[in-house]
C-alpha positions as CSV (number, residue, x, y, z in Angstrom):
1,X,-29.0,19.3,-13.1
2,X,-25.4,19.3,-15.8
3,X,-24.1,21.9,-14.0
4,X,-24.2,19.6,-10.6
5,X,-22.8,16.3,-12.3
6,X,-20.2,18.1,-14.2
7,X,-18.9,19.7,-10.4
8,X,-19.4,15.9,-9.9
9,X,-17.3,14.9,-12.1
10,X,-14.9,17.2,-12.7
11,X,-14.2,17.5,-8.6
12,X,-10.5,16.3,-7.6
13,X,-11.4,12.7,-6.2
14,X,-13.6,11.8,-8.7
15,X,-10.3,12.5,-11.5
16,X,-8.1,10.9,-9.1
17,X,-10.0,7.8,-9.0
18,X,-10.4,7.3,-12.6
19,X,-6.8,8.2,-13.2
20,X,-5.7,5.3,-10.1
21,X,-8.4,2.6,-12.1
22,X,-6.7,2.9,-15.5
23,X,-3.1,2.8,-14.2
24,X,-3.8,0.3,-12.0
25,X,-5.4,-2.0,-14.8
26,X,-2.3,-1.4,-17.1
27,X,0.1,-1.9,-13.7
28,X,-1.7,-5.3,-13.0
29,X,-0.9,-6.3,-16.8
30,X,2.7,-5.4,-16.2
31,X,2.9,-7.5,-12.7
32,X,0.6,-10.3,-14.7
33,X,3.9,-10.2,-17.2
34,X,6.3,-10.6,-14.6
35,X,4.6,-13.4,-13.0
36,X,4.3,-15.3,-16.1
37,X,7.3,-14.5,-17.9
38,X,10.2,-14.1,-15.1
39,X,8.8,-15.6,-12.0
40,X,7.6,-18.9,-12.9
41,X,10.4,-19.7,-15.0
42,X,12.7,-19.4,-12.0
43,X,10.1,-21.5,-10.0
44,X,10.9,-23.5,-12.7
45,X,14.5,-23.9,-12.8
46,X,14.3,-24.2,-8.8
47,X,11.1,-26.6,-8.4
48,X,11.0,-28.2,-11.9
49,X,7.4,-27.1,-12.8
50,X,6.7,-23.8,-14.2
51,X,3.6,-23.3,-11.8
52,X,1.8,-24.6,-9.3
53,X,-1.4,-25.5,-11.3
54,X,-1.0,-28.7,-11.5
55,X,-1.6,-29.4,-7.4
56,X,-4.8,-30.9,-7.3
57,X,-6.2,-32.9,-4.3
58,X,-9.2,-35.2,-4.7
59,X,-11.5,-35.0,-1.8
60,X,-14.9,-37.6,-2.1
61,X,-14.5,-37.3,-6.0
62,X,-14.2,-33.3,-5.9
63,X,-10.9,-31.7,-7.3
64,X,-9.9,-29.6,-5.2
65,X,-7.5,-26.8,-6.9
66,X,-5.0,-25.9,-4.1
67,X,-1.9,-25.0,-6.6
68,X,-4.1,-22.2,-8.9
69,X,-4.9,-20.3,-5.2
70,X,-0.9,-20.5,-4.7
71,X,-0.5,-19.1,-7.9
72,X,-2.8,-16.3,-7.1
73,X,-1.4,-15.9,-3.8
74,X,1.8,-15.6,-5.2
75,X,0.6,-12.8,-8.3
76,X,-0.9,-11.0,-5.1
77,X,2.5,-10.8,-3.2
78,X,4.8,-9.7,-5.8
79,X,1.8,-7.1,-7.0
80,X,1.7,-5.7,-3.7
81,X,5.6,-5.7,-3.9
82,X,5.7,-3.9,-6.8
83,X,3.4,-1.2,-5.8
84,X,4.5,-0.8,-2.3
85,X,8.6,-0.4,-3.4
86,X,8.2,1.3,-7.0
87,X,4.8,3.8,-5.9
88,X,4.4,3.9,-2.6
89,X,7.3,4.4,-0.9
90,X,8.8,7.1,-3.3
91,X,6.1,8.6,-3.5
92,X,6.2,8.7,0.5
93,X,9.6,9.9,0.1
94,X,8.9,12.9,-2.3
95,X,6.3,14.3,-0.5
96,X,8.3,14.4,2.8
97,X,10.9,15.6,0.5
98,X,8.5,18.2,-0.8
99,X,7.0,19.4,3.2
100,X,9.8,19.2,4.4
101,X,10.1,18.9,8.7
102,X,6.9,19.1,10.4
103,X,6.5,21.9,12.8
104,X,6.9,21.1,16.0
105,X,4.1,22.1,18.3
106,X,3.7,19.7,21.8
107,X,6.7,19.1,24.6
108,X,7.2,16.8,27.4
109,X,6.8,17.5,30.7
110,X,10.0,16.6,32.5
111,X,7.9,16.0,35.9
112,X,5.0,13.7,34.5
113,X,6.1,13.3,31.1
114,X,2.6,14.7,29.4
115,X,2.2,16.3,26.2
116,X,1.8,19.9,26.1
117,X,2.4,23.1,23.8
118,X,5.5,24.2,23.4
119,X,3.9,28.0,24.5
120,X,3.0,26.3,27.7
121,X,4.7,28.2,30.3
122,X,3.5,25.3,33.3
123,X,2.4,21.5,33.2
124,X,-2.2,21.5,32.7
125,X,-1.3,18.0,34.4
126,X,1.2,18.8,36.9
127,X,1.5,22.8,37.8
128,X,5.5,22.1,37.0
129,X,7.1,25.0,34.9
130,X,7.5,24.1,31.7
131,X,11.0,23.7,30.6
C-alpha cells in the first residue's frame, strides 16, 4: 500500500505539478507587485486615480463594483503577459532549440495535392508517380 503511493508521488507529473503550484504562487506575488507598485501609479499619472476601485454604480440601492472587476481584469492581463513572454515563449524557443528540425516524413502530391510518405513511390489518391 506505501510502496504504491510513494510511485504515486514520486512519478514525474505528480513533481511537476507541485513544483508549477509553488512557482506559480511566488510568480503571482511578483505580478501582484507589479500591478500595485508600477502599473497603477502610471494609471495614475495618465488617469489621475491610482485604480479603478473607486467605480461604483448604484443599481435599486445595490453597489455594484464594476472598477474592482477592471482591476482584476487588468492583474489577469499583465499576469498572462508576463508568463506567456518571460516562460512560455523561451521556453518554446529552447526546446526547438534543443530538437532541433523535425523530420520530415509526408509530401505533396503534385497531381491532387494529398499528403503522402515521402517513401511513396505513387499517389494512394491518385495512381500519379510520386515526385
Amino acid at each position: 500500500m506505501l510502496k504504491g503511493f510513494r510511485d504515486f508521488v514520486l512519478r514525474g507529473n505528480v513533481l511537476d505539478l507541485a513544483v508549477a503550484v509553488i512557482i506559480g504562487a511566488a510568480f503571482s506575488t511578483i505580478v501582484a507587485s507589479l500591478t500595485k507598485d508600477i502599473i497603477n501609479p502610471l494609471i495614475a499619472a495618465l488617469v489621475g486615480k491610482p485604480d479603478f476601485s473607486a467605480l461604483v454604480a448604484h443599481v435599486n440601492g445595490g453597489v455594484v463594483t464594476y472598477g474592482n472587476f477592471i482591476n482584476a481584469v487588468i492583474a489577469f492581463l499583465l499576469l498572462a503577459f508576463v508568463i506567456y513572454f518571460f516562460l512560455v515563449l523561451p521556453a518554446n524557443k529552447l526546446m526547438a532549440r534543443v530538437k532541433g528540425p523535425e523530420a520530415v516524413t509526408n509530401k505533396t502530391c503534385a497531381e491532387c495535392l494529398s499528403e503522402i510518405p515521402v517513401a511513396a513511390h505513387r499517389c494512394k489518391f491518385c495512381g500519379q508517380p510520386a515526385a
